[in-house]
N, C-alpha and C positions, 0 to 999 in steps of 0.2 A: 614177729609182730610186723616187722616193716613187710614181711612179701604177703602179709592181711591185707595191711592197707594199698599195698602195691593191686593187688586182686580187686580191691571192692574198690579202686581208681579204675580200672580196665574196665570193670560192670559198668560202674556209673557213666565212663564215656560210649561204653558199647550201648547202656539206653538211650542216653540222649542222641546219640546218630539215629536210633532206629526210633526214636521218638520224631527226628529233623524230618528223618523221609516219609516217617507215614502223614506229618503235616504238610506235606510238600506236594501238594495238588497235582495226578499226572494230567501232562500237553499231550493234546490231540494237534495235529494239524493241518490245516483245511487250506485246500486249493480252492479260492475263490475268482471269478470271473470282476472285471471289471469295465465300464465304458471308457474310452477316451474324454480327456477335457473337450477335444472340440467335437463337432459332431458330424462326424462324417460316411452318415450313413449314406447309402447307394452310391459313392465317391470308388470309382473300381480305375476308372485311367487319369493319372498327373502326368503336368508337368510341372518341376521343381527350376522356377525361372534363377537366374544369379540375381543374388542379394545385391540389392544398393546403399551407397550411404548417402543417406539424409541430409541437405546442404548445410553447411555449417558443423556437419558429427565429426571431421579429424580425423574420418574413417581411410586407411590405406586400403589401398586395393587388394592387398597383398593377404590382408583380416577377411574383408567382403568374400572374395574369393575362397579361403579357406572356411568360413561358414556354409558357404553353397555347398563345399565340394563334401566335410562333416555329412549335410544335415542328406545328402544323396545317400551316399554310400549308409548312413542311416537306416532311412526308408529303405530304402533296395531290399535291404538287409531281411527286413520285416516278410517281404514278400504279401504283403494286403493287398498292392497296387501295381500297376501296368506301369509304367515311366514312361513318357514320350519327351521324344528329342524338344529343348526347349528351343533348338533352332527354327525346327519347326512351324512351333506357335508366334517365333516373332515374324519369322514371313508373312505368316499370314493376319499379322496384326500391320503390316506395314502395307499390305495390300487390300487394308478393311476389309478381311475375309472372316468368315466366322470362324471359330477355334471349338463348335461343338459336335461338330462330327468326329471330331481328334481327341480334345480329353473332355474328363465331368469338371474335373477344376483346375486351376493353376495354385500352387502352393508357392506365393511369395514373402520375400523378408525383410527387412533392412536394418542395419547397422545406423546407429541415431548418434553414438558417441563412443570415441577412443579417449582414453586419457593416458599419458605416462609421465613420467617424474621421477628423477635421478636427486638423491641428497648424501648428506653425509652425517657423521657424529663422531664423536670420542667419546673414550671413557679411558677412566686409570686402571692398572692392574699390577702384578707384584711379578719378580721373577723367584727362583729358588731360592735365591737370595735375600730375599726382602725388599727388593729396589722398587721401590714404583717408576714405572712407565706409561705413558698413553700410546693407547692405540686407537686409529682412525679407522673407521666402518664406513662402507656406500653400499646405499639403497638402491635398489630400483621397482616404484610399484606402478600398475598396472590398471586400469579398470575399462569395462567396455558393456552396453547395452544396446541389445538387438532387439528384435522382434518378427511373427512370423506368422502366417494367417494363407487359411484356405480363399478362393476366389471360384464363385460358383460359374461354369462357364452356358448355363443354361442362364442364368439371372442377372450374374456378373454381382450377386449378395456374398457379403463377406460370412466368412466362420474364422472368428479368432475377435482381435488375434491373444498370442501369448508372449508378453513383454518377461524378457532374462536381461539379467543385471549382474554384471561378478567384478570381483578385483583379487589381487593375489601381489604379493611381492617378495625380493631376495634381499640378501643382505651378505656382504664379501666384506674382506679383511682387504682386497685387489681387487680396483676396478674392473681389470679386467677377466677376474672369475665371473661377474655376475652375467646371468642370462640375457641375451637379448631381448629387447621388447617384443619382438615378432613371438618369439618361442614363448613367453610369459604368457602371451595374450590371447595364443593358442591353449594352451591349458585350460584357460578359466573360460574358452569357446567351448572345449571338450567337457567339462566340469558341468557347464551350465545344458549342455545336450544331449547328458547319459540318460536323460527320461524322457528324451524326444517320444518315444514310442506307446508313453502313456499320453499325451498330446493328440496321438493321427490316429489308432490303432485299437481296438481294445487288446488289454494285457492280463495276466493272470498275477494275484499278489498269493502270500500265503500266510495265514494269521493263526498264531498258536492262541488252541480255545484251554481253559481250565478245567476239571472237572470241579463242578463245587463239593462241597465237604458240605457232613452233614450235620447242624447246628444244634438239634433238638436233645435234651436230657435223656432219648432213648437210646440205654444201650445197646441194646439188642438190634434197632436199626441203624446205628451206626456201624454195628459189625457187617450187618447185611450188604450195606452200599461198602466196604472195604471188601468184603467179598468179591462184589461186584467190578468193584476198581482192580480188582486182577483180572478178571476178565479181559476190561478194556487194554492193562499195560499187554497181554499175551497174544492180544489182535481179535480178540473174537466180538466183534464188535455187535453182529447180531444176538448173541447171545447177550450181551449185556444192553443192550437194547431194551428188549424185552422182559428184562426183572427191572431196571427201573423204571417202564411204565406201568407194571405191577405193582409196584411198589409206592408212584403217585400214587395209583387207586385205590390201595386201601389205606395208606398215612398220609395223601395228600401232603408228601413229600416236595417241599418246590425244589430242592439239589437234585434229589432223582428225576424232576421233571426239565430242569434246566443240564441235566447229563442225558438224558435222553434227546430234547433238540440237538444236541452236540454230534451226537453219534448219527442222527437222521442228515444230518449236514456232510455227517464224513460218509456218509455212505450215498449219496448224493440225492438224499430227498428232501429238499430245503424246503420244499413247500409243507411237506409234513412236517414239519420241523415248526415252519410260521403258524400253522394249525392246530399243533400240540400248545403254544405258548398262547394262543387267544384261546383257548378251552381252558390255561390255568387262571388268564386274570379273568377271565368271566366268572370262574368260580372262586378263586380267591383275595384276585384285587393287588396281587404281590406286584411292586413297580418294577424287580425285577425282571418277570416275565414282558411288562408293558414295554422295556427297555428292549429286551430282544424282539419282539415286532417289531420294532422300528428297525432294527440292523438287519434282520431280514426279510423285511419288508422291500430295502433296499437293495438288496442283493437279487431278491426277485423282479424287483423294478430292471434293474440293470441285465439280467439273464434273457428278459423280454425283452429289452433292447435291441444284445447281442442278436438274439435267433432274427429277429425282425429285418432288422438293420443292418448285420454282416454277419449274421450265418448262412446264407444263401450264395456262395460264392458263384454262383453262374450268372454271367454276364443278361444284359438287356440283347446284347447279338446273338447272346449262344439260345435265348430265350426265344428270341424270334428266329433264328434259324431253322428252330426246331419246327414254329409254328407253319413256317412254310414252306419246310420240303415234307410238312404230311398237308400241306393245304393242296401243293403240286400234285404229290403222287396219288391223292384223291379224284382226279378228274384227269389223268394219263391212259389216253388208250394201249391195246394191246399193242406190245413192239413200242412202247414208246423209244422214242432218240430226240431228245433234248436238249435246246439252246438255253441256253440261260445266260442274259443278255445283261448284265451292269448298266445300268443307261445314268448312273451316276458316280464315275471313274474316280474323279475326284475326292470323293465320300470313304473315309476309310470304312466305315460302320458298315456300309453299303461293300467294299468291297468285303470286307472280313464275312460279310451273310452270305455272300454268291459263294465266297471259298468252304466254308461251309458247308452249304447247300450242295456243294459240288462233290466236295469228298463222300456225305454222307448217303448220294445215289453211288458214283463208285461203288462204296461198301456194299450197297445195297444190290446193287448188278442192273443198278438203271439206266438203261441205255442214254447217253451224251455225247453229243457234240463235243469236239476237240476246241476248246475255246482259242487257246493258240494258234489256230490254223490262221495265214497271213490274211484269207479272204475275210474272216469273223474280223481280227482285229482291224481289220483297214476298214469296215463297216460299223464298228462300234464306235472307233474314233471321231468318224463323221457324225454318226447319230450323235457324237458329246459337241460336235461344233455346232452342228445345224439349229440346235433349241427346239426344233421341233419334230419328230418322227411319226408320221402314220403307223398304223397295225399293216397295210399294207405293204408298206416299203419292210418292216421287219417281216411278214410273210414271203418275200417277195429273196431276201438272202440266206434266212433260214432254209426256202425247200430247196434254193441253189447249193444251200452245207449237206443234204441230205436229212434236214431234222422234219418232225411229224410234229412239235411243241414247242411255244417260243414261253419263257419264262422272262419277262421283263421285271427286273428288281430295279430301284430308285426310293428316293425319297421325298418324303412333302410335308410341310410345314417348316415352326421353326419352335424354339424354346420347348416348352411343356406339348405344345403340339405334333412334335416330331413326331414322325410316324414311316414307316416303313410304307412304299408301295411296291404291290405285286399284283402283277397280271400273269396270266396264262392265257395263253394265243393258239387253240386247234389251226393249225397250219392246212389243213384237206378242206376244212367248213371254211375260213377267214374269215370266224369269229372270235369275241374274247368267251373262253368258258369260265373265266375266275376273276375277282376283283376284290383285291382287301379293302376294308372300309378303316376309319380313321376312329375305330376303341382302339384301347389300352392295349389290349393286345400286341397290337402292331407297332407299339412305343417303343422306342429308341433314348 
């Protein structure tokens, strides 16, 4: 009798587990794309200045510093962006120079408040014995608020910023076990800027979806969609695709409808996915469905973003680079030999397009001029003092280098205006045969 009931205990728990799992919805999970809080589209070169503090924040230098050096090695980290020496930028902020030939923004922060606070307390406690005693505790807590924000350097228009706020504290039996404040304060630094990168960057998150289960009195279609739900746990994800859109179609099934966006999601067509769910509330109204348009409504909002805004990893230089060594080698005669003259030295953007432009005849077996040679440099330098250079006078050193083309790159305008200038100089005629005009194009 007892190994009956021992038996029909072992049944009864073995249904109810296989009863647990088949109610137990299986998780998909989906790599979804997201934007940054700030918005930092076409933002490709910073500089990350050191943080200040705030007059009156209490801030040591010691905090300040250790946020700078965090939130660098951060970014770096990411590799979205170019880093330029903030040494750099402060030269030439102290010599009112412009700072946008160098980066798109400056990423600065500041430290607004440190706080610390050392206390103590008792309490009583017992030994093995029963004896009551007091023991005396010391605290030491902590709290610190920063803040950190893009710097357009075409506008000088902020993007941010993002205010962090933390506090963290120990507690010792020995004053002298507990942490320093320095070390406290760094933590709750670190703490507060483990999501820097959802901030600057976009970042990828991963969201476990459900499958729905199916509600209806029919048994026969509930067996269907379990069916179907092996499919999905064994990976065949198209395959079960396709009988739950089947399966909408002829029960107007909304779990087979909302397991099939599911699956169009994991297989990365989210836009079929938002298309299949406005085909269900148009025909059924279920708010269900109206709930998932929204969420990926947003997710395609965001996707459009990305591609728009930092999917294009290729630089505004490398973009016009291109444009102008085929605008050159368009109107090169036979045997071309090629100067290509910077007549704007100072200009990194300008020098990074001649380097460019330079390599990419190399590659190409376009004859060039040795820009190195002492005679080219000691005439470039002059043309950057003079302020003003004739086509003459650069005809006039070029046919001394032996070149047949002079390619003058510089620049003109400023802000939204910037703009690359290029000429091409027939050195035999001493005319210009080429002249960029001031579209987009030619945008910097």
């Amino acid at each position: 009798m007892k190994s009956l009931v021992k038996l029909i205990g072992i049944a009864a728990a073995a249904t109810i587990m296989a009863f647990s799992m088949a109610a137990c919805a299986s998780t998909i999970k989906l790599q979804v794309d997201r934007t940054p809080s700030l918005d930092t589209r076409g933002i490709k070169r910073i500089a990350i200045m050191p943080f200040t503090a705030s007059s009156g924040g209490g801030a040591g230098s010691d905090i300040t510093q250790y946020v700078t050096t965090t939130v660098t090695s951060k970014i770096q980290a990411l590799g979205n962006f170019t880093l330029v020496d903030p040494s750099v930028i402060t030269q030439l902020q102290r010599n009112n120079e412009s700072i946008e030939g160098y980066v798109d923004a400056l990423f600065t922060g500041q430290v607004t408040h440190i706080g610390s606070q050392d206390g103590s307390g008792q309490y009583q406690s017992k030994d093995k014995d029963g004896n009551v005693y007091t023991v005396t505790y010391y605290t030491r807590e902590v709290d610190i608020e920063f803040n950190y924000y893009f710097t357009r350097a075409r506008d000088g228009s902020l993007i941010g910023p993002v205010a962090k706020k933390g506090s963290t504290s120990s507690r010792s039996e020995n004053s002298g076990s507990l942490p320093s404040t320095t070390s406290l304060l760094r933590g709750v630094v670190d703490n507060q800027l483990r999501y820097l990168n959802r901030d600057v960057a976009p970042y990828t998150v991963t969201e476990n979806r459900k499958l729905a289960k199916e509600t209806s009195p029919d048994k026969a279609l509930k067996e269907q969609m379990k069916i179907i739900e092996s499919q999905v746990k064994a990976g065949n994800y198209k395959v079960a695709l396709d009988s739950y859109l089947d399966i909408y179609q002829r029960n107007k099934s909304i779990a087979a409808a909302l397991n099939a966006a599911i699956l169009y999601e994991a297989l990365g067509n989210t836009q079929d996915a938002a298309d299949l769910m406005q085909t269900v509330f148009d025909e059924t109204g279920n708010p269900n469905a109206r709930t998932e348009i929204a969420r990926l409504s947003k997710i395609l909002e965001d996707q459009a973003t990305i591609a728009a805004g930092y999917g294009d990893t290729e630089s505004s230089v490398d973009k016009v680079a291109v444009r102008a060594s085929e605008e050159i080698r368009n109107v090169l005669p036979q045997n071309a030999k090629v100067w290509i003259v910077n007549n704007s030295a100072g200009d990194n953007m300008v020098t990074a397009v001649v380097d460019n432009v330079t390599a990419d005849f190399i590659k190409r077996g376009v004859g060039i001029v040795d820009r190195q040679s002492a005679a080219l440099i000691e005439a470039e330098q002059k043309f950057q003092t003079s302020g003003y250079v004739s086509d003459s006078d650069f005809v006039t050193i070029g046919n001394s280098a032996g070149a047949n083309t002079i390619a003058v790159v510089g620049i003109t305008g400023t802000g939204d205006m910037r703009r690359l200038q290029l000429r091409v100089l027939d050195i035999e005629k001493g005319v210009p045969i080429f002249q960029s005009d001031t579209s987009d194009i030619w945008k910097l």
